[in-house]
N, C-alpha and C positions, 0 to 999 in steps of 0.2 A: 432587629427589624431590618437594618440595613442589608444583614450577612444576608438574610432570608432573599431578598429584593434581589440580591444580585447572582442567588443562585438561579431563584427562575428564571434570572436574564439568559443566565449561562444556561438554561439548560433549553433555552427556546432556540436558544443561536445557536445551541448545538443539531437540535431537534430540524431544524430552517436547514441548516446544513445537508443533513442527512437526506431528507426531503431535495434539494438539490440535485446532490448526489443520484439518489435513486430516479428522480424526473428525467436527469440526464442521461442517462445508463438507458430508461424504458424508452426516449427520442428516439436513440442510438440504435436503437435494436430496431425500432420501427420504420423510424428512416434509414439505416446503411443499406436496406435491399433496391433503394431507389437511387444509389450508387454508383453510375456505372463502372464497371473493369478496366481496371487501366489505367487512371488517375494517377498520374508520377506522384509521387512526393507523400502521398498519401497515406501507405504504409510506414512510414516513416516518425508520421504526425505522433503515434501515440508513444515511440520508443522516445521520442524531445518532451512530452507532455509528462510521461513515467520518471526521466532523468529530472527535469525540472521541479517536479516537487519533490522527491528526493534530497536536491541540493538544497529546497525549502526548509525542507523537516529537520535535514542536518542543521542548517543553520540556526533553528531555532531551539535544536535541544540539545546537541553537540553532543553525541549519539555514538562514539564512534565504532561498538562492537556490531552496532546491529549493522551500518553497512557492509563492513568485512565480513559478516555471517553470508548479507545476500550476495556479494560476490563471489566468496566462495559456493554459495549454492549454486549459481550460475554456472559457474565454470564446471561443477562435478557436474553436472546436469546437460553442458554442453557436449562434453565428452564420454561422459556413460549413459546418457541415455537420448544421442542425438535429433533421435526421431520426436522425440514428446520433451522438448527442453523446456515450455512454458508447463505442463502440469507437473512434472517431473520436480524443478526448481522452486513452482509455488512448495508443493509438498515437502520442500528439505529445508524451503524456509519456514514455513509452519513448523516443521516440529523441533527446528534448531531454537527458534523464538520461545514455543513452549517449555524448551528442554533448558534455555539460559533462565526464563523466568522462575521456574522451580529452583533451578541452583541459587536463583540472586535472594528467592525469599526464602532457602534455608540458609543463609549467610547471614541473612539479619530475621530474625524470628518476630514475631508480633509480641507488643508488650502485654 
């Protein structure tokens, strides 16, 4: 009964989360056009905001192939394909992620 109780906890904070997340995301979209141009530092805000939880996530799962994945996608991304290095770099980390998770669960197979 307990287990049960503390899944729904989990799955409400998660659910609250998400919900956040996206609140924030639809602001964002709606408020950035009342932005104006120019703003020093501003551009800046989301590569500190991106790093920061990064250094988060490391720390709480010690992780250390997935960040060497995304800097390696970075960097091929920066160099071959200059022009589009954010869709470019999503895309190589997407399918590097997808391409480790396959290898990692045929390394250990399901009982």
């Amino acid at each position: 009964m307990l287990t049960t109780a503390l899944r729904r906890h989990g799955e409400r904070t998660c659910r609250d989360r998400h919900c956040y997340w996206a609140g924030g995301a639809t602001a964002g979209t709606l408020l950035g056009p009342v932005i104006p141009d120019g703003i020093k530092g501003l551009d800046f805000a989301v590569t500190a905001l991106f790093t920061v939880l990064a250094i988060d996530a490391f720390r709480a799962h010690r992780d250390v192939p997935t960040p060497l994945l995304a800097l390696a996608c970075a960097l091929v991304a920066r160099f071959v394909f200059p022009g589009q290095l954010l869709l470019a770099g999503f895309s190589l980390f997407t399918a590097g992620l997808l391409a480790r998770y396959h290898w990692v669960r045929r390394q250990r197979p399901c009982a």
